[in-house]
C-alpha positions in Angstrom: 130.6 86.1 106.4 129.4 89.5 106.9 128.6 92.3 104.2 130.2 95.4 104.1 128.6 98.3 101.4 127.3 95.4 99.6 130.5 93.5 99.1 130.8 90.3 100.8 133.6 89.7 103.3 135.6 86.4 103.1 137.7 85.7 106.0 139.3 83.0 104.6 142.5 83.0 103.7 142.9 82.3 100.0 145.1 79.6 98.8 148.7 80.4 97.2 148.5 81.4 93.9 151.1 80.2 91.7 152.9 82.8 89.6 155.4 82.2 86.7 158.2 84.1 86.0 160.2 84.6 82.6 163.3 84.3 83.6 164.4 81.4 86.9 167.3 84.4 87.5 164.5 86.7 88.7 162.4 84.4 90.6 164.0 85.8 93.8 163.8 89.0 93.0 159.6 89.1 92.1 159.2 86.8 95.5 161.2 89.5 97.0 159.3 92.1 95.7 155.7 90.6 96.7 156.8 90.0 100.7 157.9 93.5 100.2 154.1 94.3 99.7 151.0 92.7 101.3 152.0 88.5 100.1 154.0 85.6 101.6 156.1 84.6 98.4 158.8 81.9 97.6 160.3 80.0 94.9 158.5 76.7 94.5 161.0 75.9 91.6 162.9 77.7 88.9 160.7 80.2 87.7 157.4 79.2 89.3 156.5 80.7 93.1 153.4 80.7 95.4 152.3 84.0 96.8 149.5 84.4 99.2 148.0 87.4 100.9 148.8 88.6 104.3 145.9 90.7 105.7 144.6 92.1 104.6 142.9 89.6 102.6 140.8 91.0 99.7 137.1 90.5 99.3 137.0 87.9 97.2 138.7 85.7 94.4 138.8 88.5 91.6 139.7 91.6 93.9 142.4 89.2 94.6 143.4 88.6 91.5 143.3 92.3 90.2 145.2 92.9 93.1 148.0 90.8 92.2 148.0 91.4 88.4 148.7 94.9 89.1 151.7 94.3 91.5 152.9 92.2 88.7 152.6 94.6 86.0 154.3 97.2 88.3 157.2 94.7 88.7 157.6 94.1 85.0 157.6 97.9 84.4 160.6 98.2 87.3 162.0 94.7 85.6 161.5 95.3 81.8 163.6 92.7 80.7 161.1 90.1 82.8 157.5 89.1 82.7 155.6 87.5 84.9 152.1 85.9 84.9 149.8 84.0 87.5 149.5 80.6 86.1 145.2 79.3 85.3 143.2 79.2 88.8 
């Protein structure tokens, strides 16, 4: 693993994160929205999914978490009626 401005580089490719959603009617739709941004995202079963990143992968565990949190919050702000949280690491 090399360093880059101090930050170290993983090259790994993180394991799925598991994500749950509010509501099993807009599972779809938040996996939908995730492929439609840097992830690989299905429906593991009714209103939990796995995402995981596509590169490019973020430097490490919390960048990849921030990273996702956001994209979540965006979605809930688009989808007000829904929430969505990654389930404990």
């Amino acid at each position: 693993m090399g360093e880059v401005d101090g930050l170290r580089q993983s090259r790994r490719r993180p394991n799925g994160i598991k994500i749950q959603c509010s509501d099993a009617s807009m599972a779809e739709d938040l996996a939908e929205f995730l492929r439609g941004l840097c992830f690989e995202a299905s429906v593991t079963s009714g209103r939990t999914l796995e995402a995981r990143f596509r590169e490019p992968i973020p430097v490490d565990d919390v960048a990849a978490r921030l990273q996702l949190d956001l994209y979540l919050r965006v979605w809930e702000a688009i989808n007000y009626q829904a929430s969505a949280a990654r389930l404990s690491d």
